[in-house]
C-alpha positions in Angstrom: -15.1 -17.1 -23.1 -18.6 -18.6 -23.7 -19.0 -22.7 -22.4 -20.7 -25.2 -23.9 -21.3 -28.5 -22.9 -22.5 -30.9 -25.7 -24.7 -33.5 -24.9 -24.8 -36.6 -27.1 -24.1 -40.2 -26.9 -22.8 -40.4 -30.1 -18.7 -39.4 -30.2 -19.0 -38.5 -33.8 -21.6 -36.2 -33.0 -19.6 -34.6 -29.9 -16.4 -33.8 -32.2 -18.4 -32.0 -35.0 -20.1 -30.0 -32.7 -16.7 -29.6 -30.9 -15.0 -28.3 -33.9 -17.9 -25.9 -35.0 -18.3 -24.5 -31.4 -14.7 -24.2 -31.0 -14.6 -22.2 -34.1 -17.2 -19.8 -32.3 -14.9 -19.5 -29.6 -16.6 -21.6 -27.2 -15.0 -23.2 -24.5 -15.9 -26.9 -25.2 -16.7 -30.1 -22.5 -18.6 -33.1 -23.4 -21.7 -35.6 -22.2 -22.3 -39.0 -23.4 -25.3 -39.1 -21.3 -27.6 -37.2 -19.3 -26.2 -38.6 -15.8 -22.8 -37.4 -16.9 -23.8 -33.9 -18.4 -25.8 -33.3 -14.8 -21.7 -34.3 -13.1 -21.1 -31.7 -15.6 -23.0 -29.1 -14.3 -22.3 -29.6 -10.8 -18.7 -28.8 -11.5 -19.3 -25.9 -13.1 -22.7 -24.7 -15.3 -22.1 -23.9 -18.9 -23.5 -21.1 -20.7 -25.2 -23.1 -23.4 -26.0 -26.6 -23.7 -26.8 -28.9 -27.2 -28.8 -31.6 -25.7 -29.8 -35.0 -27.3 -32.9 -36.6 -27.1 -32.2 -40.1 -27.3 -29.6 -41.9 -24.9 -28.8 -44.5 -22.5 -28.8 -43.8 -19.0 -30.3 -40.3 -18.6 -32.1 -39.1 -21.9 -32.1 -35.6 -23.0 -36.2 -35.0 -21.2 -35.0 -36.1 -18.4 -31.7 -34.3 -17.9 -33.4 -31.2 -18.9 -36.3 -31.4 -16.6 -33.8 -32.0 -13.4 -31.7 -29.5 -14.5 -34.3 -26.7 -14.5 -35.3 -27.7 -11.3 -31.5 -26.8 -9.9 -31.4 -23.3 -8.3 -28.6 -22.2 -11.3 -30.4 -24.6 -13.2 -32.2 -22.0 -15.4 -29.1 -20.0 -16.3 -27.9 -22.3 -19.6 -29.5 -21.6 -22.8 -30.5 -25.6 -24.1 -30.7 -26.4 -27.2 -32.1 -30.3 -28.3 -30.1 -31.4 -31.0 -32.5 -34.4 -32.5 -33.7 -36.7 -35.6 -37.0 -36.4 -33.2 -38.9 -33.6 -35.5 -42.5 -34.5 -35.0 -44.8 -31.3 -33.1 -45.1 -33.7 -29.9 -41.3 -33.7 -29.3 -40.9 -30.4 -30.2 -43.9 -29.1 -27.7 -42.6 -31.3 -25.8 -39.2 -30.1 -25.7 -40.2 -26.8 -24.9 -42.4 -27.2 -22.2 -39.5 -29.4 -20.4 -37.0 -26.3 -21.0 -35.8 -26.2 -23.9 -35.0 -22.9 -25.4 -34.1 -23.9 -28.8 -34.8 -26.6 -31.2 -32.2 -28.2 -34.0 -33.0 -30.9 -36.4 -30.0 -33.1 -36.7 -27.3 -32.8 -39.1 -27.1 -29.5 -39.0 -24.2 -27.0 -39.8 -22.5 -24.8 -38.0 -24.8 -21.8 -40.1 -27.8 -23.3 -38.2 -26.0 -23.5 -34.9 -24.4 -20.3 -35.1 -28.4 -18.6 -36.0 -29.3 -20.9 -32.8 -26.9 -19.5 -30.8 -27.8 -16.3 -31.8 -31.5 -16.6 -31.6 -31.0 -17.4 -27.5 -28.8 -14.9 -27.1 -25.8 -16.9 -26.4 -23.9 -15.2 -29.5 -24.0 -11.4 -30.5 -26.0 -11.8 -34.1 -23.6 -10.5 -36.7 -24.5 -7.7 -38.7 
């Protein structure tokens, strides 16, 4: 089973993407911050991760550019999950890590395409 750990200081935000991930047959564990989401990954690295930008503590930059300087720290797909949607962020983003790019809300459609696009998902034909 695929994990995902899901990245958001919001706990509305964590429960939707819970449910939609869950319904993908991920295996789900959640971050409210980037501090907590690196405790996360020590204990054991997820397959994918849907990363915030904005939070207290550790913000989704942050997180992202310490985890890809772990040894394993390359080997989860991230994806930002953010209202941030100008070409800075996103350049920005991807430069730091990033493999993938969502503009929040989103719906499990664009998630799943997401997934799919990063390889995390078989795309279904």
């Amino acid at each position: 089973m695929k994990t995902c750990l899901v990245v958001d200081d919001s706990s509305v935000v964590r429960k939707v993407a819970r449910r939609m991930l869950e319904e993908m047959s991920f295996q789900v564990r959640e971050a409210d911050n980037g501090e907590t989401a690196m405790e996360r990954c020590q204990e054991a690295m997820p397959d994918a991760i849907l990363l915030d930008w904005n939070m207290p503590v550790t913000d989704g930059p942050h997180f992202l550019r310490a985890l890809r300087k772990r040894p394993d720290g390359e080997a989860p797909r991230v994806i930002f999950c953010t209202t941030e949607n100008d070409l800075d962020h996103i350049a920005r983003a991807i430069e730091d890590g990033a493999d993938e790019y969502i503009m929040k809300p989103y719906d499990a459609d664009i998630l799943r395409e997401k997934l799919e696009s990063v390889g995390i998902l078989a795309r279904a034909t």
